[in-house]
C-alpha positions as CSV (number, residue, x, y, z in Angstrom):
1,X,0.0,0.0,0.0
2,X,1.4,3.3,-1.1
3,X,1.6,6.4,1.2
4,X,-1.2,8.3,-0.7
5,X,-3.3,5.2,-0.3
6,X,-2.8,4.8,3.3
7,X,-3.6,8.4,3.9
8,X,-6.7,8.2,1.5
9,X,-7.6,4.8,3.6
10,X,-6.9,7.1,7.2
11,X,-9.7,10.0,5.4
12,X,-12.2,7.5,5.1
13,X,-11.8,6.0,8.6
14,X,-12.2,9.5,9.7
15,X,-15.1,10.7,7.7
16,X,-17.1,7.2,9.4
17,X,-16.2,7.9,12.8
18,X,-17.5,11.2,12.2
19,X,-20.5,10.1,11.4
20,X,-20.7,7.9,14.3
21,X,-19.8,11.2,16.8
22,X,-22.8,12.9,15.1
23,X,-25.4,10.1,15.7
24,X,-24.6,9.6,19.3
25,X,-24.2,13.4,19.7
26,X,-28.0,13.5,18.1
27,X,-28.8,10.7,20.2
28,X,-27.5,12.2,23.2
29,X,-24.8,9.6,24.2
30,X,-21.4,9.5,25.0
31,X,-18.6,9.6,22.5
32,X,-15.4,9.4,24.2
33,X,-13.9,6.4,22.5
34,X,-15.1,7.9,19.0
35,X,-13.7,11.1,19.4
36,X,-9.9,9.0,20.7
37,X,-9.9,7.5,17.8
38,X,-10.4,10.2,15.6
39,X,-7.4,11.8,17.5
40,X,-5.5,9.3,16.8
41,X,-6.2,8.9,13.1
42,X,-6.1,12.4,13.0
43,X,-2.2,12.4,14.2
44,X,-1.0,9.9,11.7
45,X,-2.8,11.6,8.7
46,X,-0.4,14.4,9.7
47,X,2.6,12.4,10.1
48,X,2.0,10.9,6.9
49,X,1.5,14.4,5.1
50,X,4.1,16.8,6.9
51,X,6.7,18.4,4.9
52,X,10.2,19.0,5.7
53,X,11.1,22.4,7.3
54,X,13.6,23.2,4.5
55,X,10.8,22.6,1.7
56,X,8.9,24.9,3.6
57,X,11.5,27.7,3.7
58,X,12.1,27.0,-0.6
59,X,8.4,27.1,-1.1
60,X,7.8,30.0,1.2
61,X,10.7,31.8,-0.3
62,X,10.0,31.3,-4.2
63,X,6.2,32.4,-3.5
64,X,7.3,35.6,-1.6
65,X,9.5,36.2,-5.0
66,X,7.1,36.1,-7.6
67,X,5.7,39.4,-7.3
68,X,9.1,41.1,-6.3
């Protein structure tokens, strides 16, 4: 499985526990584990998307250039 899949896979997990916090929140029950594990998928969609601090800096320092 590539990285963009696993990511992609990670979205879709996300988007159904989501829609299980917004039943029980309709519902009026608790959603503590739901809203764990939507932490926690949350955290490694970001560690799988991050970029490096220097390709920050180049991109944030071609963009600022353009309109010089």
């Amino acid at each position: 499985m590539s990285q963009s899949q696993y990511v992609k896979m990670l979205e879709r997990e996300i988007q159904k526990i989501n829609k299980k916090i917004d039943l029980k929140i309709l519902q009026g029950l608790d959603y503590r584990k739901e809203a764990r594990d939507h932490k926690l998928l949350l955290k490694k969609v970001r560690y799988n998307t991050r970029t490096s601090f220097t390709n920050k800096l180049v991109t944030l320092f071609f963009r600022t250039n353009i309109y010089a």
